[in-house]
N, C-alpha and C positions, 0 to 999 in steps of 0.2 A: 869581633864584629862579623855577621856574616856578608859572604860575599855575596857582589851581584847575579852571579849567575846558579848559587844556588835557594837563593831569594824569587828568581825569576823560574827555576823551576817550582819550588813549593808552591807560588802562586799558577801554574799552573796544572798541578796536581789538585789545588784545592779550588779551582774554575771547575774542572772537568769533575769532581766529586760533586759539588754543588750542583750539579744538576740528573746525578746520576740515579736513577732510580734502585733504591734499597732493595736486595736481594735475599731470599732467607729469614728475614727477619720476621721476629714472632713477636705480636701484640700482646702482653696482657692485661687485663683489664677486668673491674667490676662495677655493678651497678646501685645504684638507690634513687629513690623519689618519695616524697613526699607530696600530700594534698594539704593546700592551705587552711583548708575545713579543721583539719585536724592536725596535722602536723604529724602526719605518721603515714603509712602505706598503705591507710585502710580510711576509705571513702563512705560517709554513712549519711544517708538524707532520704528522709519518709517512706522508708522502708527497702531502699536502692542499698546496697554493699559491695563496694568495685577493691580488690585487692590488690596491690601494685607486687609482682615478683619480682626483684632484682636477677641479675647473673653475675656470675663469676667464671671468666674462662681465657684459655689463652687460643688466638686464629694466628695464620701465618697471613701477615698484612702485606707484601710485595707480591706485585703494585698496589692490587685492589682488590678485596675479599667482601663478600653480603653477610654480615654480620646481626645479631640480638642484641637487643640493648633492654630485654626483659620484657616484660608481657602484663598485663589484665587481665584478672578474673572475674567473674561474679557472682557472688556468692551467696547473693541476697537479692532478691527484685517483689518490687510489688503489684497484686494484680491489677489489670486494667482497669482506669484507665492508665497506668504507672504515676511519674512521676522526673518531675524534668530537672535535671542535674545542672548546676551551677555552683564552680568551684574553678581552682589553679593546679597545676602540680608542675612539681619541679623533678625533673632527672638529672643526677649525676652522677657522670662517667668517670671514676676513677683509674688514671693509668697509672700500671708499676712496672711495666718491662715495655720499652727501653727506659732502662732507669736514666732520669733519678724520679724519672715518673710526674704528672701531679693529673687535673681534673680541668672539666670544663662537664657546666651547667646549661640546660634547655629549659627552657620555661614554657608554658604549654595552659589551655582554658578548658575547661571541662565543660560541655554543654548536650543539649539534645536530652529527648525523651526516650528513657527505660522500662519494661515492664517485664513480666517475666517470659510472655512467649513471642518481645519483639523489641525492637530499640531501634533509634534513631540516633541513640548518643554516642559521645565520640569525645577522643580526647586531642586536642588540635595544635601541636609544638609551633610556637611562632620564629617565625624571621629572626637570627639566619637559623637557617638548618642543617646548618655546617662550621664546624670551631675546629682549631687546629692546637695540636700543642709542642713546643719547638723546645727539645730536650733532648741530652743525650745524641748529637750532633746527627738526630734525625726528625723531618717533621710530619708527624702523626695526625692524618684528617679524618674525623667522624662527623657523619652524616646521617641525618635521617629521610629515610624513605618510605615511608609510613604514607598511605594514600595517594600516592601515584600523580600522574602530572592532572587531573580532574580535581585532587583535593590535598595539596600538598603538607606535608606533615601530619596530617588527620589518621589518629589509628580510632577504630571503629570500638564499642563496647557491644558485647551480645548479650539480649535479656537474659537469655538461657542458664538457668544456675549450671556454676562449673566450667563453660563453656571460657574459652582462653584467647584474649587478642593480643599477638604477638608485635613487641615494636619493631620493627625492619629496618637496618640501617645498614649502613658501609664503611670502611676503613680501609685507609691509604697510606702508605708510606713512602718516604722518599729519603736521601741521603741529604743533608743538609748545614753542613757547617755553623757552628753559633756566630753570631756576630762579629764577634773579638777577630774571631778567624777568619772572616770573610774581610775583615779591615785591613789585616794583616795581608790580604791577598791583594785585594786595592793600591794597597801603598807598592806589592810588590811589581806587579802587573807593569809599570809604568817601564821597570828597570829589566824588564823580557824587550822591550822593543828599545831600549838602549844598547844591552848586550847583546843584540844581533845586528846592531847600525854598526859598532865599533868592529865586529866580527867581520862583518861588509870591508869595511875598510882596510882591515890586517889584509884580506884575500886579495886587495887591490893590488899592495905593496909589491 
């Protein structure tokens, strides 16, 4: 059985981890998305063609690093007047390091008027724009920052064949004990402020 007072420290070893901000640690991570139009990376309507690139890359995430979460291109637009896009896409973020890794999906509406020497359209990630994923006894926050505090989540498309809009996003890490373990620290916590009442007391003697 273990003792109280080495109970009483692990739970305090894994208090002060719990809130320790992960140092060093390197994210990595790749990307995909799909448009509901199609079900593939490649956006096509009355002559508009919006390309979705993924990424794959590893950034060093402690605390907090400005991150890619992949880009639009276009590679197709029709002359004016263009032609007004309406559709969904989906992005997701695949993580593998810290393993054991897994994902978390953005849902997003496609909208606004394209043509080739001007746009209005925009791809607009909805509420939240922020998912976390609690793995590998650290938790990993990705954000998007796409359109700024005037139109938030909103990445912009450009008529211009070729021309590239980047999605902007962030990543955050922190040191975070899984559950099991933080229970474990719960149940110890109690027997830190015992074993220093009884320690109180022997000092009396």
């Amino acid at each position: 059985m273990i003792k109280a007072h080495s109970l009483a420290a692990l739970a305090a070893v894994l208090v002060v981890g719990a809130v320790t901000p992960a140092r060093a640690v390197q994210v990595t991570y790749s990307t995909s998305g799909v448009f509901g139009s199609s079900g593939t990376a490649l956006l096509s309507q009355g002559g508009a063609e919006i390309r979705y690139n993924p990424i794959a890359t590893t950034v060093d995430g402690a605390p907090t690093t400005n991150a890619l979460f992949g880009s639009f291109t276009t590679v197709g637009a029709p002359a004016e007047p263009g032609v007004t896009l309406v559709d969904t896409f989906s992005l997701t973020i695949t993580q593998s390091a810290p393993a054991p890794g897994g994902e978390v999906v953005f849902t997003s509406s496609v909208g606004g008027r394209i043509y080739l020497n001007g746009s209005q359209a925009y791809v607009e990630f909805d509420d939240p724009l922020e998912q976390s994923l609690h793995v590998g006894g650290f938790l990993t926050t990705y954000r998007i920052l796409a359109g700024g505090a005037s139109n938030p989540g909103r990445s912009a498309l450009f008529g211009g064949l070729g021309q590239e809009a980047m999605i902007n996003g962030e990543i955050s890490i922190v040191s975070a004990p899984e559950p099991g373990t933080m229970a474990m620290a719960c149940l110890a916590l109690p027997l830190l402020g015992l074993g220093y009442v009884r320690h109180r007391r022997r000092a009396k003697v």
